[in-house]
DRENDO-1510 file (C-alpha; in Angstrom, 1 decimal, always signed):
<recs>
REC; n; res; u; v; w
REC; 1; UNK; -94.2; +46.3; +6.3 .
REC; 2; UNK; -91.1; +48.3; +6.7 .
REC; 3; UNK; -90.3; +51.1; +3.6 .
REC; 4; UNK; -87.2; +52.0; +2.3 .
REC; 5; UNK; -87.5; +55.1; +3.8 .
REC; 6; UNK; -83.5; +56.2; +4.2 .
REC; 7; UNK; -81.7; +53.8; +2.1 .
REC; 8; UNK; -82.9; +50.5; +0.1 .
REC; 9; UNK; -83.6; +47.2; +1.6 .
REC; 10; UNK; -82.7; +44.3; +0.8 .
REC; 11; UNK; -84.5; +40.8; +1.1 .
REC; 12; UNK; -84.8; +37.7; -0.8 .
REC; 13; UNK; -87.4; +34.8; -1.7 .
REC; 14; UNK; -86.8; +33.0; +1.4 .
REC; 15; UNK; -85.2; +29.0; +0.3 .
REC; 16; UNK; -81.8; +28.9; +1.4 .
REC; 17; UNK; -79.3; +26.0; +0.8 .
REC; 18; UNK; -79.3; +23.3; +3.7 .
REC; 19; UNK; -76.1; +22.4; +5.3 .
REC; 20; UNK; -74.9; +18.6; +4.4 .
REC; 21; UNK; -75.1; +18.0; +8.2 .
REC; 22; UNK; -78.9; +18.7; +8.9 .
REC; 23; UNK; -79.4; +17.0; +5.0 .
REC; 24; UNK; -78.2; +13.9; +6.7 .
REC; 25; UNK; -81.3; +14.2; +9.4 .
REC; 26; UNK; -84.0; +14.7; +6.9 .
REC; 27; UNK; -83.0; +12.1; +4.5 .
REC; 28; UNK; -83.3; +9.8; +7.5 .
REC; 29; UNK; -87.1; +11.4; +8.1 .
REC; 30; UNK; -88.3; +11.0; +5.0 .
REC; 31; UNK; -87.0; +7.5; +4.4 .
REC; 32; UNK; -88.6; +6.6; +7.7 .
REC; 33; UNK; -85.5; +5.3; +8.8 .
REC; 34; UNK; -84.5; +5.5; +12.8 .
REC; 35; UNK; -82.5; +8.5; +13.9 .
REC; 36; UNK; -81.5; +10.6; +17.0 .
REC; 37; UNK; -84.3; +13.4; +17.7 .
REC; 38; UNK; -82.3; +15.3; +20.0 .
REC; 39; UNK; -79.6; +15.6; +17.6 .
REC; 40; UNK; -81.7; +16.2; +15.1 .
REC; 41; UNK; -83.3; +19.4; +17.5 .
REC; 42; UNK; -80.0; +20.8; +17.7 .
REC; 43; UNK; -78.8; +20.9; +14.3 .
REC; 44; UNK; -81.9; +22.2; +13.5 .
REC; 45; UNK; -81.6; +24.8; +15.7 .
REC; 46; UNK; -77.9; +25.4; +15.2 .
REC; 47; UNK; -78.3; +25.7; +11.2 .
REC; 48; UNK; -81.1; +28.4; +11.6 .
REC; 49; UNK; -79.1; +30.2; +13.8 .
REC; 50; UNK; -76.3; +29.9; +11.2 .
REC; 51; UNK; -77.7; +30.9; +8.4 .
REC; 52; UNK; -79.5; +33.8; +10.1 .
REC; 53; UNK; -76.3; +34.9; +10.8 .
REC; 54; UNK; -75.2; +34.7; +7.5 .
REC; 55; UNK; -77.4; +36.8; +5.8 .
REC; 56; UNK; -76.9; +39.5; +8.6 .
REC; 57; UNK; -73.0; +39.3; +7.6 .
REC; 58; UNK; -74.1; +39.5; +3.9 .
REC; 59; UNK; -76.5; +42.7; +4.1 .
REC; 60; UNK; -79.4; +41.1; +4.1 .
REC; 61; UNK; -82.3; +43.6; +6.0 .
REC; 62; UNK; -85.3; +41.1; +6.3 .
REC; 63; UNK; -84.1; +37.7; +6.4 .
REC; 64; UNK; -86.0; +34.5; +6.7 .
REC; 65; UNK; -84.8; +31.0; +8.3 .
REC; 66; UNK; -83.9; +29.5; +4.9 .
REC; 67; UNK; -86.8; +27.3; +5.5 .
REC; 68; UNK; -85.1; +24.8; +7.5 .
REC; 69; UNK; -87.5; +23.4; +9.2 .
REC; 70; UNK; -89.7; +22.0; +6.5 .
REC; 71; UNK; -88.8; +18.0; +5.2 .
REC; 72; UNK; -90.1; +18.2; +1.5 .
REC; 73; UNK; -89.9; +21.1; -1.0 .
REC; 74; UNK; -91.5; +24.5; -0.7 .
REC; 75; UNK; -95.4; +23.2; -2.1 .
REC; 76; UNK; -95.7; +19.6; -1.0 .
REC; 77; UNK; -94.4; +20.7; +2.8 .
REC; 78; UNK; -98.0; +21.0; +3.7 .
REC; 79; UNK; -98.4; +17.4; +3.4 .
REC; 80; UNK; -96.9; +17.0; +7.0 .
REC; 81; UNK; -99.1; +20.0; +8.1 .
REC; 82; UNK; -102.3; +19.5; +7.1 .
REC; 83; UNK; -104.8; +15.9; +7.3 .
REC; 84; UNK; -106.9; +14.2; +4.7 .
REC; 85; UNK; -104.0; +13.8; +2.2 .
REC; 86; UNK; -102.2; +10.6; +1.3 .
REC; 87; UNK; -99.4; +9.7; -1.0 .
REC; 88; UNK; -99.1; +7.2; -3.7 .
REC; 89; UNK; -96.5; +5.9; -6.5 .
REC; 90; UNK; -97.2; +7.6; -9.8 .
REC; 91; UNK; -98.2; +4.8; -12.2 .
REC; 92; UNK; -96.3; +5.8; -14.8 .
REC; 93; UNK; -93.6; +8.3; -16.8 .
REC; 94; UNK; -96.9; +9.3; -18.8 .
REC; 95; UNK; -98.9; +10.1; -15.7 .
REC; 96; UNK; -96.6; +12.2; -14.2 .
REC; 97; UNK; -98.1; +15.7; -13.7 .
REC; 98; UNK; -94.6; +17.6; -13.1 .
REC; 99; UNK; -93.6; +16.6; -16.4 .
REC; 100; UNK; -96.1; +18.5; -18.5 .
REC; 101; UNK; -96.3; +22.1; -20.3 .
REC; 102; UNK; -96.2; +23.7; -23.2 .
REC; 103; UNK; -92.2; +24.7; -22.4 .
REC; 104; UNK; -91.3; +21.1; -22.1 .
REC; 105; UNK; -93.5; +20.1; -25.2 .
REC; 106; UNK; -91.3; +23.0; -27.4 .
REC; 107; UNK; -88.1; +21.4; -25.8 .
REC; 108; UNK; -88.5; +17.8; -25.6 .
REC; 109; UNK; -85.1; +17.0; -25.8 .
REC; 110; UNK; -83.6; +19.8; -24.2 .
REC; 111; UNK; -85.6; +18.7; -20.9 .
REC; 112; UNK; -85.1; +15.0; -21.9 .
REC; 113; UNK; -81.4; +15.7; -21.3 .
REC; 114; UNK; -81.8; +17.9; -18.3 .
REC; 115; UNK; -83.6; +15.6; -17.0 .
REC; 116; UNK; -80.9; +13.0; -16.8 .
REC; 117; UNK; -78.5; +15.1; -16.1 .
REC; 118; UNK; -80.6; +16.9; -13.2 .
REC; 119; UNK; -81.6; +13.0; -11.6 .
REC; 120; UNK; -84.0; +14.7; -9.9 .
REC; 121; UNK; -87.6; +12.6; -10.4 .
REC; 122; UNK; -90.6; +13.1; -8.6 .
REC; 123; UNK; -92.1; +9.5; -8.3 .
REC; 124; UNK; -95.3; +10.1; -5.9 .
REC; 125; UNK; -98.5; +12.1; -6.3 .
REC; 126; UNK; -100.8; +13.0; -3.4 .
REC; 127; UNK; -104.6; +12.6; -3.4 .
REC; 128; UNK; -107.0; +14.3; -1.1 .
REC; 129; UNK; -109.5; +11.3; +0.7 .
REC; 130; UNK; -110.7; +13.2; +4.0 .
REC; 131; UNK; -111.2; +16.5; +5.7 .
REC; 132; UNK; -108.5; +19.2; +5.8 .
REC; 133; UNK; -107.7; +20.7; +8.8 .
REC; 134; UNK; -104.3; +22.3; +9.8 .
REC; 135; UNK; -102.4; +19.9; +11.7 .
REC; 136; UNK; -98.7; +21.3; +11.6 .
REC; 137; UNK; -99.4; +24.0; +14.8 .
REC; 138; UNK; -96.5; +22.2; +17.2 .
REC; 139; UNK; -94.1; +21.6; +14.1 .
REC; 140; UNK; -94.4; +25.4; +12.6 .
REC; 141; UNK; -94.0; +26.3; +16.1 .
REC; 142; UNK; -90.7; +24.7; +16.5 .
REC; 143; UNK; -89.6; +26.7; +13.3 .
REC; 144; UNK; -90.8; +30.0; +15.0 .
REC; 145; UNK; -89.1; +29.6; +18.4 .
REC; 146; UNK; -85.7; +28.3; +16.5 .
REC; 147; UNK; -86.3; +31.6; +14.5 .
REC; 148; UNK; -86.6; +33.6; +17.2 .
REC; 149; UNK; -83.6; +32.7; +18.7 .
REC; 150; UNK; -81.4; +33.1; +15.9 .
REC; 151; UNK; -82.6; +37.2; +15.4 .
REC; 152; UNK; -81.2; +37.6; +18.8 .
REC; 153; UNK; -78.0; +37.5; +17.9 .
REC; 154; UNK; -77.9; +39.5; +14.9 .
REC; 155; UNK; -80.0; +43.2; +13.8 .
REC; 156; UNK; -82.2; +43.5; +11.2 .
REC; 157; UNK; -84.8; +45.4; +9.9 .
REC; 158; UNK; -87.7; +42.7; +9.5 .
REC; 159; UNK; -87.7; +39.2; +9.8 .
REC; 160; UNK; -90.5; +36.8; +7.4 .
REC; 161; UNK; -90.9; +33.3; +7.0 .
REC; 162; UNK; -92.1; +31.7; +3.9 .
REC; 163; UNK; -95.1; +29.3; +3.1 .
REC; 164; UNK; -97.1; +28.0; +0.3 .
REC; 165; UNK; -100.5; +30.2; -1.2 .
REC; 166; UNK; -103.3; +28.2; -1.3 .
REC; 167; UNK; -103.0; +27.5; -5.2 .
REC; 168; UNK; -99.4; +26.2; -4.2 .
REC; 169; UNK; -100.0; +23.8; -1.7 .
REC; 170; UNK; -99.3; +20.5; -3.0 .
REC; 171; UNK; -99.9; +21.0; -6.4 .
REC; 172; UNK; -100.8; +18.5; -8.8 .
REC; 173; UNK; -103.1; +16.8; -5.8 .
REC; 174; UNK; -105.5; +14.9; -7.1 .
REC; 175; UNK; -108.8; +14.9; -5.6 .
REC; 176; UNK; -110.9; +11.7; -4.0 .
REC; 177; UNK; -113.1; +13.3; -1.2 .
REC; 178; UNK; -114.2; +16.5; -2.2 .
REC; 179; UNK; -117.2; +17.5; -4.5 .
REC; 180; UNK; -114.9; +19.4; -6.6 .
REC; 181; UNK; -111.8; +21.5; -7.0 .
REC; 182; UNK; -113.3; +24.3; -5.8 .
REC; 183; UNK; -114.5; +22.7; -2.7 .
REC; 184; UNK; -110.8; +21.5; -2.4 .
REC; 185; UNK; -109.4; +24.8; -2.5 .
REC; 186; UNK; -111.3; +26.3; -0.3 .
REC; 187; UNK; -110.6; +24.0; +2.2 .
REC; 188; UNK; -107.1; +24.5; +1.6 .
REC; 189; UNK; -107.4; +28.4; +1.9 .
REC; 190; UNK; -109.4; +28.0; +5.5 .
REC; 191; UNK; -106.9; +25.3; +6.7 .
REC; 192; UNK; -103.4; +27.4; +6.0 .
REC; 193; UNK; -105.0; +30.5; +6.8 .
REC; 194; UNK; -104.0; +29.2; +10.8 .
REC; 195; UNK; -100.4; +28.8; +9.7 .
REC; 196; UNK; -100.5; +32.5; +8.2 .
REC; 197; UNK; -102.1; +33.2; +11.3 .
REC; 198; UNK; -99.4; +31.7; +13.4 .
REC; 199; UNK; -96.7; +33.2; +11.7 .
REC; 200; UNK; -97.8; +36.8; +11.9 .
REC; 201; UNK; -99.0; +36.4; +15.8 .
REC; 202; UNK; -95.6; +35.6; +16.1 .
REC; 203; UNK; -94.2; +38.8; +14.9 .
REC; 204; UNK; -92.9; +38.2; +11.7 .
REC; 205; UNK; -94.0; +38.6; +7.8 .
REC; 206; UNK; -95.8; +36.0; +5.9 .
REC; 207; UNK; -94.9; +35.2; +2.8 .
REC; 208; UNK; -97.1; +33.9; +0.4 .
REC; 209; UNK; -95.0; +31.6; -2.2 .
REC; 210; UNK; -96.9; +31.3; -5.4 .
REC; 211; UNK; -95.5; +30.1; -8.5 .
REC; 212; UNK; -98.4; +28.2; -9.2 .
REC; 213; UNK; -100.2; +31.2; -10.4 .
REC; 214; UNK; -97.9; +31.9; -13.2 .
REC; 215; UNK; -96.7; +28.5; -14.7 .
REC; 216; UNK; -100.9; +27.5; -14.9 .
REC; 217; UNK; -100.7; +29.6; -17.9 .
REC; 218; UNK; -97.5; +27.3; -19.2 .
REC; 219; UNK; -99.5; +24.0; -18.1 .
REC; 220; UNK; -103.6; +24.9; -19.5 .
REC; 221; UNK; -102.7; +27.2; -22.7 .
REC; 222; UNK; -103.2; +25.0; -25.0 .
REC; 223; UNK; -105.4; +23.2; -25.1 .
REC; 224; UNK; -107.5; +26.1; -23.1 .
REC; 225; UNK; -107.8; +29.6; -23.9 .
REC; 226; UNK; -106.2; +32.5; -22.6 .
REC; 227; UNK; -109.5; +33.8; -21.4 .
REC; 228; UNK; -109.8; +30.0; -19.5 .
REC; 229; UNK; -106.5; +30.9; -17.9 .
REC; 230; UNK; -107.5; +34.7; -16.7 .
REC; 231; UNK; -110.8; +32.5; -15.1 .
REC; 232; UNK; -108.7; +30.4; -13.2 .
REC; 233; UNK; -106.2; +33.3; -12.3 .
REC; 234; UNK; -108.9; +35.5; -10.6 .
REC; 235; UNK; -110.5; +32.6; -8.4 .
REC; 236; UNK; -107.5; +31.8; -7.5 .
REC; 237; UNK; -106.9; +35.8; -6.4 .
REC; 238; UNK; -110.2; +35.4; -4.8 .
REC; 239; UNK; -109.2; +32.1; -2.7 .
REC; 240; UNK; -106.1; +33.7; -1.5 .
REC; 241; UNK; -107.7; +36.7; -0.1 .
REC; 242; UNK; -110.4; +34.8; +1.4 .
REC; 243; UNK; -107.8; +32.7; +3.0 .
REC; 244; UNK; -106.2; +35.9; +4.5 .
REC; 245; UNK; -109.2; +37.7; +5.5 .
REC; 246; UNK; -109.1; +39.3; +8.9 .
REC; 247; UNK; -105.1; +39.5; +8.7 .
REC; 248; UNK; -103.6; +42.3; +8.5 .
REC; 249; UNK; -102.3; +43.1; +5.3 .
REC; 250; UNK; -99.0; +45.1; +5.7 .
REC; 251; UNK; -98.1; +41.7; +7.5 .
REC; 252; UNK; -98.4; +40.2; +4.4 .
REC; 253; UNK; -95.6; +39.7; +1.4 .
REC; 254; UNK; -96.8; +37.8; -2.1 .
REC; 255; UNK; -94.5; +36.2; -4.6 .
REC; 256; UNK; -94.9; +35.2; -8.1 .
REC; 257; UNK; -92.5; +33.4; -10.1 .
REC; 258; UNK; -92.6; +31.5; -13.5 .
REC; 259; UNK; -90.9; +28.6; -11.7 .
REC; 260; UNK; -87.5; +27.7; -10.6 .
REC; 261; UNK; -85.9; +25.3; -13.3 .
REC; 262; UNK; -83.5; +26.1; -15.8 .
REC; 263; UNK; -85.3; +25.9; -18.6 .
REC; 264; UNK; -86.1; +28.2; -22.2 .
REC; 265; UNK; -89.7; +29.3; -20.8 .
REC; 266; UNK; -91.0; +30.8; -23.7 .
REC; 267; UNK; -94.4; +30.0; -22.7 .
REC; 268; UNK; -94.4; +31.7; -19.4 .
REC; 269; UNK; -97.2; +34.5; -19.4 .
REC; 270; UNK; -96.3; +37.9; -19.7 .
REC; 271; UNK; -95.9; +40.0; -16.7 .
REC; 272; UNK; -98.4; +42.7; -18.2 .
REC; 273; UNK; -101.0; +40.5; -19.0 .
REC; 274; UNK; -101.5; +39.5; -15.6 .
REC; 275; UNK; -100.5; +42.0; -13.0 .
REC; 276; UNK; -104.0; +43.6; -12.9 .
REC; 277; UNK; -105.1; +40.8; -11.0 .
REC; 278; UNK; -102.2; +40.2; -9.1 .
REC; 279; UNK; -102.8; +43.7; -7.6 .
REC; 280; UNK; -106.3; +42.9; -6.7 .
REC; 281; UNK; -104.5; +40.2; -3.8 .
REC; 282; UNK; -104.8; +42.3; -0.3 .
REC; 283; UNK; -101.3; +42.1; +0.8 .
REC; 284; UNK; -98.5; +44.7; +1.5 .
REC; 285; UNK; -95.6; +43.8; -1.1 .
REC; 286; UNK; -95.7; +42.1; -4.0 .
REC; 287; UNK; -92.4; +39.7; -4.4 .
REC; 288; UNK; -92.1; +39.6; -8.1 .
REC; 289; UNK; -89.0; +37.8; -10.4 .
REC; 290; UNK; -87.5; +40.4; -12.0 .
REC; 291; UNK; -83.4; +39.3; -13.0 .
REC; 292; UNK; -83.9; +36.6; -15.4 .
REC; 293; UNK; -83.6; +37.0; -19.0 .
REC; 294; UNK; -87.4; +36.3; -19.8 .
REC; 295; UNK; -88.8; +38.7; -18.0 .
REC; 296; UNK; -86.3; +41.7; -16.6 .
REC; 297; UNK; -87.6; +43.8; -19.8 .
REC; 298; UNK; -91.1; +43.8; -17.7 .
REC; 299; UNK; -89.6; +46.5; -15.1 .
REC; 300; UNK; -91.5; +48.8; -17.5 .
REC; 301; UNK; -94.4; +47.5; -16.6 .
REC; 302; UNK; -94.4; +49.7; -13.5 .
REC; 303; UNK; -95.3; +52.7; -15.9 .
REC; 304; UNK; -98.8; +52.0; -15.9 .
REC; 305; UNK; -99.4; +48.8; -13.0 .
REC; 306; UNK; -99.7; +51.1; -9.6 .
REC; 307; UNK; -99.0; +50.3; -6.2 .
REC; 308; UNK; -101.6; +51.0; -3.6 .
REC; 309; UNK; -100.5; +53.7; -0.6 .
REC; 310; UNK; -98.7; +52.0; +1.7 .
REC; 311; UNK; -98.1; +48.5; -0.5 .
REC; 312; UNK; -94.1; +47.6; -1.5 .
REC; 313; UNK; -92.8; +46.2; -4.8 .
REC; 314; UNK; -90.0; +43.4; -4.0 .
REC; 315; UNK; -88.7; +42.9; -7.3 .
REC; 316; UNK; -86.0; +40.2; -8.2 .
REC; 317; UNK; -83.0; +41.7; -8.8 .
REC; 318; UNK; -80.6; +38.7; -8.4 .
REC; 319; UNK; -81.0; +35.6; -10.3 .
REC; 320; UNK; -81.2; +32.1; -8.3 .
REC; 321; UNK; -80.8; +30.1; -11.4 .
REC; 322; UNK; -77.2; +31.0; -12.7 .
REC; 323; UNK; -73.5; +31.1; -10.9 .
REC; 324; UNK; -72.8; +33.8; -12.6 .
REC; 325; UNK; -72.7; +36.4; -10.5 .
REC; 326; UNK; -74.4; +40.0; -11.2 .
REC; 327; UNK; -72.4; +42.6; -10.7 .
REC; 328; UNK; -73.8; +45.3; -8.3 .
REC; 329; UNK; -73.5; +48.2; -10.4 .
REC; 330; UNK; -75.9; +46.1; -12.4 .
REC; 331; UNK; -78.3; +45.7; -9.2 .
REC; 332; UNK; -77.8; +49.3; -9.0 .
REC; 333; UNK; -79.2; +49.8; -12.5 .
REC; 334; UNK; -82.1; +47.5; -12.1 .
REC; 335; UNK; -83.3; +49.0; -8.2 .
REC; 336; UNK; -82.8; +52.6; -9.3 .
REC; 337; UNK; -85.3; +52.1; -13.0 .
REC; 338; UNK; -88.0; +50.5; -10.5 .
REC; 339; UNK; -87.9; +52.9; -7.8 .
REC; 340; UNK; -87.8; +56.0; -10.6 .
REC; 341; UNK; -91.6; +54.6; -11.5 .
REC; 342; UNK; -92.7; +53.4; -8.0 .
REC; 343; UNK; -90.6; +55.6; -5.4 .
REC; 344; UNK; -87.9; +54.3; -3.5 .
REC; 345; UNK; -89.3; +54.4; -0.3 .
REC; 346; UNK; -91.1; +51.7; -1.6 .
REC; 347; UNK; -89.0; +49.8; -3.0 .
REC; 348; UNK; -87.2; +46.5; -1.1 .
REC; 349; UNK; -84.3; +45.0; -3.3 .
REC; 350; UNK; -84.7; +40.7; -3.6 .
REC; 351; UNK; -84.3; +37.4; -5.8 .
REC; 352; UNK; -86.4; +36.2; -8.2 .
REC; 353; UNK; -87.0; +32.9; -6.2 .
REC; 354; UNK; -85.3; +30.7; -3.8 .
REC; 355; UNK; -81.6; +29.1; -4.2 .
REC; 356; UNK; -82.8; +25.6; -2.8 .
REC; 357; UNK; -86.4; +24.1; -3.9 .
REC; 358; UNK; -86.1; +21.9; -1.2 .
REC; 359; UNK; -84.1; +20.2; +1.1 .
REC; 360; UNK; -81.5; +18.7; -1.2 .
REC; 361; UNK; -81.7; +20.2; -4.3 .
REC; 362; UNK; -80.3; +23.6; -5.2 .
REC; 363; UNK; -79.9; +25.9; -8.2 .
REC; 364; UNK; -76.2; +27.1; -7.3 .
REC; 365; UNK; -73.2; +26.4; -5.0 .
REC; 366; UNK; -73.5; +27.7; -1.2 .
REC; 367; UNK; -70.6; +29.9; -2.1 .
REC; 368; UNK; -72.3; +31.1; -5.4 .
REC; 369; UNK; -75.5; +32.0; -3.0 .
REC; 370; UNK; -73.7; +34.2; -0.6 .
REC; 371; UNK; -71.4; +35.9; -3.1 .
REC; 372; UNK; -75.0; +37.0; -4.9 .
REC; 373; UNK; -76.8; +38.1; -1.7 .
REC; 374; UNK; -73.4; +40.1; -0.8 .
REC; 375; UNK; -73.8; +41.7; -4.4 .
REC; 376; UNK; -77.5; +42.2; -3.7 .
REC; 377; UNK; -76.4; +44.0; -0.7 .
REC; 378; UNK; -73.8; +46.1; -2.6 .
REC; 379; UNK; -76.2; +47.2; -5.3 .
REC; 380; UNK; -78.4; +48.2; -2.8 .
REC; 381; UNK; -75.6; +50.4; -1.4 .
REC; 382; UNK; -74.7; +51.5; -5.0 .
REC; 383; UNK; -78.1; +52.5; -5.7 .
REC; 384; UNK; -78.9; +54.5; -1.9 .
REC; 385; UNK; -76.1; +56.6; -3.0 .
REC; 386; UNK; -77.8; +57.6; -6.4 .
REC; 387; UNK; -81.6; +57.8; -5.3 .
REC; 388; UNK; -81.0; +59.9; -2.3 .
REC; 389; UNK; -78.3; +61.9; -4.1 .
REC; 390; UNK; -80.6; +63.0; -6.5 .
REC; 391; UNK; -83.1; +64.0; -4.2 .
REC; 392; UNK; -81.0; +66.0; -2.0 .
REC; 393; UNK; -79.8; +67.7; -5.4 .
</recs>
């Protein structure tokens, strides 16, 4: 895991906005419908190399391939990667698991109306009926070698690649083969552990995407208790580092959101209430949403939550869920507060989650996205200046 030992890094969450051309290609996959595989090949490969490139230009240190490669959203990806899983029509409105929470109970008409306005509907559920094993070795493989080849045409510090935490794969899967949930996860946590495995034998950081963790709490309290949730949370901690046991940690990037959409959540969880447990996860930074107006006030958490030697705090610092754009005397501000409580040098400058949450759907214009990773970048610059100013004062 690289330090910010001589200036300050900057990264992001990893989702980047598809191009309309490769959009066209994995429409056509996931309708089933016939299209040209070769061309298909090469626009993947020529986007990744793109959008590598891009970030580069923008000041981006650690980049990631925008997560190109994968042909549903961020979560349910693994359903092409990993066996015993198969997918049926939701029955109805009522039944539908992405439509629940405490936020959306608050705010029913708000979300009624974004919503509609959004016409974004998730219409299938998956269910678990066989054995999970890891399945996806040829197609990660393909995003790794089209990866590979973009870096060689730009310099950067670090390179990762983003996949879903155990608790994040396919959430909202119902279960119709093992004994229980537990039994599900784990077989979850031993299957992706060999596309963890890949990604680091293959030289680059893993990222762990988990915003499961943290919207639970907005899902199970109430009817459950708080103390139900903190249950929940640390088997979950305890899945995930079973699931990268033997890897080695500083390989290893975690991030926790409260979820992408635009929405009130005033009944995420507090930061505070549940970064001791975060901490216990063996990894070597922690990628933690940071901008948005719920939770940038939790920065002073960092008084009294400690890094372990050698671990790295990637805190949002850029929103992915407004076009307005920050200004980067304002990214200044935000870096410099953080790295006064953990130490700059370990410090690394990101969002607070992805621009696109899958292939289609984004949260800003592709011309909003770059002008905030070129402020990122900026700040970043801004706030070099100060930290190593003051310590050569």
């Amino acid at each position: 895991m690289k330090h910010s030992t001589d200036r300050i890094l900057t990264t992001h969450v990893g989702s980047l906005i598809r191009p309309d051309d490769l959009q066209v290609f994995i429409r056509a996959k996931q309708s089933g419908k016939p299209y040209d595989e070769a061309g298909y090949k090469k626009c993947l490969a020529d986007s990744v190399a793109e959008v590598v490139r891009h970030q580069a230009e923008a000041g981006i240190d650690v980049p990631s391939d925008g997560e190109f490669g994968k042909s549903i959203s961020w979560a349910q990806y693994a359903l092409t990667r990993l066996s015993g899983f198969e997918r049926r029509p939701i029955k109805s409105e009522g039944a539908n698991p992405f439509k629940r929470g405490a936020d959306r109970t608050k705010f029913a008409a708000f979300y009624e109306e974004l919503d509609a306005k959004e016409a974004v509907s998730t219409t299938m559920e998956a269910i678990c009926v066989g054995p999970i094993k890891y399945t996806g070795h040829a197609e990660l493989q393909t995003d790794i070698d089209n990866f590979k080849a973009a870096l060689k045409n730009v310099k950067v510090e670090d390179a990762f690649m983003p996949v879903a935490a155990p608790a994040s794969v396919i959430p909202d899967r119902k279960n119709e083969y093992y004994k229980n949930d537990e039994e599900l996860q784990t077989a979850i946590a031993a299957a992706m552990r060999d596309e963890y495995r890949q990604i680091i034998d293959a030289g680059f950081l893993v990222q762990l995407d988990d915003a499961r963790l943290a919207v639970t709490y907005d899902r199970m309290v109430p009817p459950a208790s708080f103390e139900d949730y903190r249950k929940w949370l640390a088997r979950q901690v305890d899945i995930i580092n079973h699931a990268i046991e033997g890897l080695p940690a500083d390989r290893i990037r975690y991030h926790v959101c409260w979820g992408s959409w635009p929405g009130p959540h005033t009944s995420d969880v507090p930061l505070k209430d549940v970064v001791d447990l975060i901490l216990k996860i063996k990894v070597g930074a922690y990628v933690i949403e940071g901008a948005n107006p719920r939770h940038e006030h939790e920065w002073q958490v960092w008084r009294n939550a400690k890094l372990a030697p050698g671990q790295v705090l990637i805190p949002g610092v850029i929103s992915h869920a407004t076009n307005v754009v920050e200004h980067p005397e304002l990214v200044a501000e935000r870096i410099v507060r953080l790295a006064n409580l953990v130490g700059r040098e370990n410090v690394i400058a990101g969002t607070d989650c992805g621009f696109a949450q899958g292939p289609f759907y984004r949260r800003v214009h592709p011309q909003i996205m770059w002008a905030k990773l070129e402020a990122l970048a900026e700040g970043a610059r801004i706030a070099s200046k100060e930290l190593w100013a003051k310590a050569a004062a």
